[in-house]
C-alpha positions as CSV (number, residue, x, y, z in Angstrom):
1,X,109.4,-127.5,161.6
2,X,111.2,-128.7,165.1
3,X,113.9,-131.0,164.0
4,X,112.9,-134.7,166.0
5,X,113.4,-134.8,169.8
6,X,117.5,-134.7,170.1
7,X,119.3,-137.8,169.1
8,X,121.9,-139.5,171.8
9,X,125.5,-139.3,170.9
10,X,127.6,-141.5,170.2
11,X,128.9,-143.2,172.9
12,X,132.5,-141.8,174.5
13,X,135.2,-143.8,172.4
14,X,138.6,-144.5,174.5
15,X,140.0,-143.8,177.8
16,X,140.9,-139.6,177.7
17,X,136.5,-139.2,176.4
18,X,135.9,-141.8,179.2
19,X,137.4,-139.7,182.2
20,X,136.7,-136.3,180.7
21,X,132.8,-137.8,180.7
22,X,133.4,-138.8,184.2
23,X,134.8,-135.3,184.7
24,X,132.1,-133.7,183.1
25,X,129.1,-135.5,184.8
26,X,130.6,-135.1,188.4
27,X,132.0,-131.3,188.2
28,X,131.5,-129.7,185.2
29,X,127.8,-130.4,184.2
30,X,127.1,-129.0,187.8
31,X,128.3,-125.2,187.0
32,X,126.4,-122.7,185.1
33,X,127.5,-123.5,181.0
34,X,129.2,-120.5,180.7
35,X,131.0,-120.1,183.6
36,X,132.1,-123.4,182.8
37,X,133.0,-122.4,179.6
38,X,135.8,-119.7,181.2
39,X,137.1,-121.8,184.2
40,X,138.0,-124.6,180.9
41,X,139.4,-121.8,178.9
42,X,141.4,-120.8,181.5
43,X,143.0,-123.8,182.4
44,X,143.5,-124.2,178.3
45,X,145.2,-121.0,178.3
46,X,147.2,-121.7,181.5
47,X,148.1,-125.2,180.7
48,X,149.9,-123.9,177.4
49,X,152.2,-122.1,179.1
50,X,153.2,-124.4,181.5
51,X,157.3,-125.0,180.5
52,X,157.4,-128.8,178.9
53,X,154.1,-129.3,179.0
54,X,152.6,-127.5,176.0
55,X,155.3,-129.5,173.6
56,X,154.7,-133.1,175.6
57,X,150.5,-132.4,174.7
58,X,150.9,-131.1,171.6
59,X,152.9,-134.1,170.2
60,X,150.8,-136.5,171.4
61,X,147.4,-134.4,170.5
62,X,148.6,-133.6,166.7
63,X,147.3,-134.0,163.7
64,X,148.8,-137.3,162.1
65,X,151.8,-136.0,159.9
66,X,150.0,-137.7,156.5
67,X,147.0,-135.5,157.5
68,X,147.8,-132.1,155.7
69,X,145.7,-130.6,152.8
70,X,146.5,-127.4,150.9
71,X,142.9,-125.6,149.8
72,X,142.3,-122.2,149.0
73,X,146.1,-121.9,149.1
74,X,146.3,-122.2,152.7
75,X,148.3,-124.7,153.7
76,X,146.2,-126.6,156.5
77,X,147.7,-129.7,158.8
78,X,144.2,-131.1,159.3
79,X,141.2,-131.3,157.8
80,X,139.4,-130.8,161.5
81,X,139.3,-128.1,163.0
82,X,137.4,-125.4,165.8
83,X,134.0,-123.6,164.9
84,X,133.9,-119.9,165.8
85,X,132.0,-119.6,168.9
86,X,134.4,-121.4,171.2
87,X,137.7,-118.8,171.1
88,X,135.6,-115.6,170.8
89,X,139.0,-113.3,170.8
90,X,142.0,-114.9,169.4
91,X,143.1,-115.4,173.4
92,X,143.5,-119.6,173.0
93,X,144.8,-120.2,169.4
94,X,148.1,-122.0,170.9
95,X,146.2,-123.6,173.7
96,X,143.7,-124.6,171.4
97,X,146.5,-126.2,168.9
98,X,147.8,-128.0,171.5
99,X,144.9,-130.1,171.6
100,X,145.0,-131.3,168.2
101,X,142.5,-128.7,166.1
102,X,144.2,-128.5,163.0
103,X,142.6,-124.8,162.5
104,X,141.0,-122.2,164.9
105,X,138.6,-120.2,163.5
106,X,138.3,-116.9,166.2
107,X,135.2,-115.1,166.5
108,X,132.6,-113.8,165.8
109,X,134.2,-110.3,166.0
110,X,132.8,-107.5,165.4
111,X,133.8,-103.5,164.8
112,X,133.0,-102.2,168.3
113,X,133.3,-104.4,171.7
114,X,129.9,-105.8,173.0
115,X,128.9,-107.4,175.7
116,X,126.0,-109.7,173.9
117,X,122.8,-111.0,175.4
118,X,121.9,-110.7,178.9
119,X,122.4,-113.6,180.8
120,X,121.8,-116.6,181.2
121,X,122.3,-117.6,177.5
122,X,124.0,-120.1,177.0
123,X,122.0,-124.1,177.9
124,X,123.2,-127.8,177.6
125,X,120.4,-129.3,176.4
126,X,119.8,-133.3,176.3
127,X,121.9,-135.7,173.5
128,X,124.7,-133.7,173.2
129,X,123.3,-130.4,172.0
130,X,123.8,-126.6,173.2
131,X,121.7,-124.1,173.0
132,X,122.4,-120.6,172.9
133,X,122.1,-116.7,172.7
134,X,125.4,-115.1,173.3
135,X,124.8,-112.5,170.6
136,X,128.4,-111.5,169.7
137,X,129.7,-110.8,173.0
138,X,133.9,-109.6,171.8
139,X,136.1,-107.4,172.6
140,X,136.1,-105.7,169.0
141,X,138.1,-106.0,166.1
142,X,140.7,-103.1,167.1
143,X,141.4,-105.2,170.5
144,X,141.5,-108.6,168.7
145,X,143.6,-107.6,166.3
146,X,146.3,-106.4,168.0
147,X,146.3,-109.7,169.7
148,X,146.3,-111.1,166.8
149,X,149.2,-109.5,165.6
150,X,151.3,-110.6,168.7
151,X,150.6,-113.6,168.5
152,X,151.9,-113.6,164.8
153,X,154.8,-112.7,166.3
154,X,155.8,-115.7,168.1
155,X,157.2,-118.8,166.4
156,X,153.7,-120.6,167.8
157,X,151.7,-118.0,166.3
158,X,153.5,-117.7,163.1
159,X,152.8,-121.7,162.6
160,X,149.1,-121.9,163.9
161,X,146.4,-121.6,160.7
162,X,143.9,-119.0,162.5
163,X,140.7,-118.2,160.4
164,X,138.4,-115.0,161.7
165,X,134.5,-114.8,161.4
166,X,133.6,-111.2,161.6
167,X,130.0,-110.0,162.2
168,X,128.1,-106.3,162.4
169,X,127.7,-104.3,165.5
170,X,124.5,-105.1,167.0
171,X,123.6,-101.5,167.1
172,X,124.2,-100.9,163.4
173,X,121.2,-100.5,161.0
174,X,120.8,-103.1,158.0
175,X,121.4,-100.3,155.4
176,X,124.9,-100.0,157.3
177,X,125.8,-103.7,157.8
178,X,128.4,-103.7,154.6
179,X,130.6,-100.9,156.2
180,X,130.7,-103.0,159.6
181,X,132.2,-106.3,157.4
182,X,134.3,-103.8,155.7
183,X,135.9,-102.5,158.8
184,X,136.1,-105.7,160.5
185,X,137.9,-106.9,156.8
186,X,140.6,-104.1,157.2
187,X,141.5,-104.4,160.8
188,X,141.6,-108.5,160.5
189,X,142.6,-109.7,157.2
190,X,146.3,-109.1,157.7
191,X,146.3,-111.4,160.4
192,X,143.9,-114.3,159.4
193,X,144.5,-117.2,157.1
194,X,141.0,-116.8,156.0
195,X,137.9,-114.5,156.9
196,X,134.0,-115.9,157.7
197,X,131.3,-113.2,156.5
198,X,128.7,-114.6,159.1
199,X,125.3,-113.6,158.7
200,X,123.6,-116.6,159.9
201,X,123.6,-116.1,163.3
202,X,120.0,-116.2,165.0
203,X,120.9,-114.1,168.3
204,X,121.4,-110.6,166.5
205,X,118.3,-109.5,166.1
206,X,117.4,-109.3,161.9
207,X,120.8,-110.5,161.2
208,X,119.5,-113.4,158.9
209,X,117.9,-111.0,156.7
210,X,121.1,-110.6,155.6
211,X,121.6,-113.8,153.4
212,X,119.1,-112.4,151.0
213,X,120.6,-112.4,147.9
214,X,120.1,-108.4,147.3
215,X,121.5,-107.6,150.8
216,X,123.8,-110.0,150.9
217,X,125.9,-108.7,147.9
218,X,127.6,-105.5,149.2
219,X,128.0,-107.0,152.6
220,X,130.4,-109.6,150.2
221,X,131.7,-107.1,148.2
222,X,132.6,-104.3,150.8
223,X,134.2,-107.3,152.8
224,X,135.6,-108.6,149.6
225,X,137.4,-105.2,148.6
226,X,138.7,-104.8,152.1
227,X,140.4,-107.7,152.8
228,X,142.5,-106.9,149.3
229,X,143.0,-103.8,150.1
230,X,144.9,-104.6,153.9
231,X,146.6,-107.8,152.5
232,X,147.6,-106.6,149.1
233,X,150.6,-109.0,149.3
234,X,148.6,-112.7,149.8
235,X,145.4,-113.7,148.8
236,X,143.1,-113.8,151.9
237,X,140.3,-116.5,151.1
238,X,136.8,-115.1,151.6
239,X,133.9,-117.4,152.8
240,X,130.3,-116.7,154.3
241,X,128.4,-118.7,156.2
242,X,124.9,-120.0,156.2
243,X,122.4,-121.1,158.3
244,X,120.6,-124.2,157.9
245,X,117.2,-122.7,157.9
246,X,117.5,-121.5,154.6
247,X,115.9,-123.2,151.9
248,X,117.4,-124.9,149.2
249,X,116.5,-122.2,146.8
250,X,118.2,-119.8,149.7
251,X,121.2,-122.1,149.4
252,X,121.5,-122.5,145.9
253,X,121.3,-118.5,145.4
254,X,123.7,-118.0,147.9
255,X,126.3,-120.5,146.2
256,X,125.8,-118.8,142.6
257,X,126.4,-115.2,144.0
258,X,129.6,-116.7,145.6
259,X,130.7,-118.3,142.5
260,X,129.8,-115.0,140.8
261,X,131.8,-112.5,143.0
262,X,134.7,-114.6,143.1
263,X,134.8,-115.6,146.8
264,X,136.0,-119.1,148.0
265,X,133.2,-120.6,149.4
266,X,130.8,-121.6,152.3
267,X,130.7,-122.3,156.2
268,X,127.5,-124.5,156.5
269,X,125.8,-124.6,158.8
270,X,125.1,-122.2,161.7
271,X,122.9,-122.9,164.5
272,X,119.5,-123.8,164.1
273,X,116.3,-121.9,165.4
274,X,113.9,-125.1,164.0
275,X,113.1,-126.4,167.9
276,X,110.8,-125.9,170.7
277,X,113.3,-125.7,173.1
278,X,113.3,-121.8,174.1
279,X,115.2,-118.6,172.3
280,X,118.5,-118.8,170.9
281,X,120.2,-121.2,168.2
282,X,120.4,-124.8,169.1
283,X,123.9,-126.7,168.0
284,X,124.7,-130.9,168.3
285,X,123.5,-134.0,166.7
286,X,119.9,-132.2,165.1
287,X,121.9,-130.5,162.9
288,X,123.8,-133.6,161.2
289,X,121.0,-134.5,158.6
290,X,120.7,-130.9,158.0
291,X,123.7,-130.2,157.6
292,X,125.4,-132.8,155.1
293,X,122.1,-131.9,152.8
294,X,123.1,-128.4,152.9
295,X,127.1,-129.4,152.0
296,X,126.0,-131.7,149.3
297,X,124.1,-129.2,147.7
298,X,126.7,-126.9,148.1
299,X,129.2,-128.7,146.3
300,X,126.7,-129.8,143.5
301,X,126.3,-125.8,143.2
302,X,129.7,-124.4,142.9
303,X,131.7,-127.7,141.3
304,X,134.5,-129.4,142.6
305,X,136.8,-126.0,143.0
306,X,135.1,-123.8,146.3
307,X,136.1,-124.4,149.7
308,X,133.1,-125.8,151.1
309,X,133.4,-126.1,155.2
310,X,131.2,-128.5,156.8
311,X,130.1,-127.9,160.6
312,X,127.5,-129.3,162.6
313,X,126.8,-132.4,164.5
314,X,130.0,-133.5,164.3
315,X,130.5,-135.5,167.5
316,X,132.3,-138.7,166.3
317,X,134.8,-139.6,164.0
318,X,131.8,-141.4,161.6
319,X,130.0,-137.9,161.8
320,X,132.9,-136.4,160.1
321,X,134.0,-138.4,157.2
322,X,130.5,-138.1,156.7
323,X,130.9,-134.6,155.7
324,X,133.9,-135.6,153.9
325,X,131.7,-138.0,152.0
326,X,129.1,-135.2,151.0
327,X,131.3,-133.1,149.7
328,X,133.4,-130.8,152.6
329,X,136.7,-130.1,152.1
330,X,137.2,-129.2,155.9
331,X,135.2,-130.1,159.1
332,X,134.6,-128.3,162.1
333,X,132.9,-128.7,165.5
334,X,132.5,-126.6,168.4
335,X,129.5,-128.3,170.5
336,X,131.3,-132.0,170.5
337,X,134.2,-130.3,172.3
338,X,132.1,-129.5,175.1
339,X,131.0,-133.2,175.5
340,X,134.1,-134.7,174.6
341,X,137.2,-132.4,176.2
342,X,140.6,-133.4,175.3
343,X,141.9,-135.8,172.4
344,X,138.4,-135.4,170.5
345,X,140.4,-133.8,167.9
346,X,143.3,-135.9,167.3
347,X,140.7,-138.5,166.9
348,X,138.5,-136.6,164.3
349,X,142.1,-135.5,162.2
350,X,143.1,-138.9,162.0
351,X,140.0,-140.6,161.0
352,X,139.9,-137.8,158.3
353,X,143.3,-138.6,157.6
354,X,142.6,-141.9,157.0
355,X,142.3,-143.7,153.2
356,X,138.6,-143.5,153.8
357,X,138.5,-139.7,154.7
358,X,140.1,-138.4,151.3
């Protein structure tokens, strides 16, 4: 069923929301989404390596110093942090950190470079949603990588918690899907602080069919085996993420073949196809109700132990203790960032910080 006509968001909170949303509704909300998208990453990028200026931002924009949380054995300085999507190819991590995300996870990568969907594909859609059909436009894992591994290099890099969500080729058949994660695994694992199997994306074609329990298992277990094998020396955590059209029977099989291969836990949720709005997967406030249901259940499924990562609909600070609340043990957004610009995550890490967000 189409989720109810798209909620408003919550109104901008402080003066940095207040001019980016004056910013947004004179310039940016003018330009086609995505070219928006680059001219924004580009100044990100740019701006971080402006001398003086990068270390000036970043201590005003970073997570409160109380606000770390070790889980999975990664050592994170925030609880909130940046949905794949947004840094497709490892290019903004220390931009991105600048501006407060605690985490960035990069991606969706996958084996071979691809250009995606044709355009236009990407949509701002009313109340604070997205929608869209990029279809795992990268570079491929070879190329991000090796930029991965420089910036590993730097003292920046080195410090920055980076997770990857990997993806198969478009072009590769279903019975093939497991040697794509595998390969993506090998090439990325030494270089991530954790690894997203994500099969829940609506814009490659069949890809969902994937979270079926009998095809989802080698795709885990090639992924599994590879990321051991390239990082021998350090456990690399290993989650998947779902969409939240699954049903709860969907969700609860997927949590007990987690718990039974020994991963780490869940991303939920994805983007939704449940609207009338046109093709692609729709992100923003819809998918809050959906999304703490799908959290909650997770953690009711897998005990007190997984790393359960809640995403979706997170536009306000309320939105994520929420997800605290229902059980996530880290929150990200991707789609509030667009609407919000800078300082919306310094004030998501320190409401999460906060005595009411443990």
């Amino acid at each position: 069923m189409p989720p109810s006509p798209p909620e408003r968001p919550p109104a901008p909170q402080g003066l940095d929301e207040r001019l980016y949303g004056a910013l947004f509704r004179l310039v940016l909300r003018r330009l086609d989404p995505e070219l928006a998208h680059r001219l924004a990453f580009a100044a990100l990028r740019g701006a971080a390596r402006v001398p003086g200026v990068s270390p000036a931002v970043r201590r005003a924009l970073a997570p409160p110093p109380d606000a770390g949380v070790e889980v999975a054995g990664v050592r994170f300085p925030g609880r909130f942090g940046l949905a794949a999507g947004f840094d497709k190819e490892g290019r903004g991590v220390p931009g991105l950190g600048v501006l407060g995300f605690a985490f960035v996870e990069v991606g969706t990568v996958t084996p071979r470079a691809q250009p995606g969907n044709e355009r236009p594909r990407l949509w701002r859609e009313p109340g604070g949603h997205l929608r869209n059909r990029m279809g795992f436009n990268n570079d491929g894992a070879p190329a991000v990588a090796a930029r991965l591994a420089a910036l590993r290099a730097t003292p920046l890099g080195r410090a920055a918690v980076v997770g990857v969500n990997v993806g198969k080729s478009r072009t590769t058949p279903h019975d093939r899907a497991a040697g794509d994660y595998a390969e993506c695994a090998r090439l990325l694992a030494p270089h991530a602080d954790y690894l997203v199997v994500n099969v829940s994306s609506p814009n490659t074609p069949g890809l969902r069919d994937l979270q079926a329990v009998d095809a989802l298992r080698p795709v885990l277990v090639a992924a599994r085996d590879a990321a051991r094998a390239a990082a021998p020396a350090r456990r690399v955590p290993l989650l998947v993420k779902i969409a939240p059209d699954l049903s709860d029977a969907d969700v609860d099989a997927v949590a007990d073949l987690v718990a039974e291969l020994g991963l780490d836990g869940v991303v939920a949720v994805n983007t939704t196809v449940a609207h009338d709005l046109g093709p692609g997967g729709l992100s923003g406030p819809a998918l809050r109700a959906r999304g703490l249901a799908v959290v909650a259940r997770l953690r009711r499924r897998l005990g007190p132990h997984a790393l359960v990562v809640g995403v979706g609909g997170v536009s306000a600070p309320a939105d994520a203790l929420a997800y605290r609340r229902a059980g996530a043990d880290l929150v990200q957004g991707y789609t509030g960032f667009v609407y919000r610009g800078p300082g919306w995550a310094r004030r998501l890490n320190r409401a999460l910080a906060s005595p009411s967000g443990h």
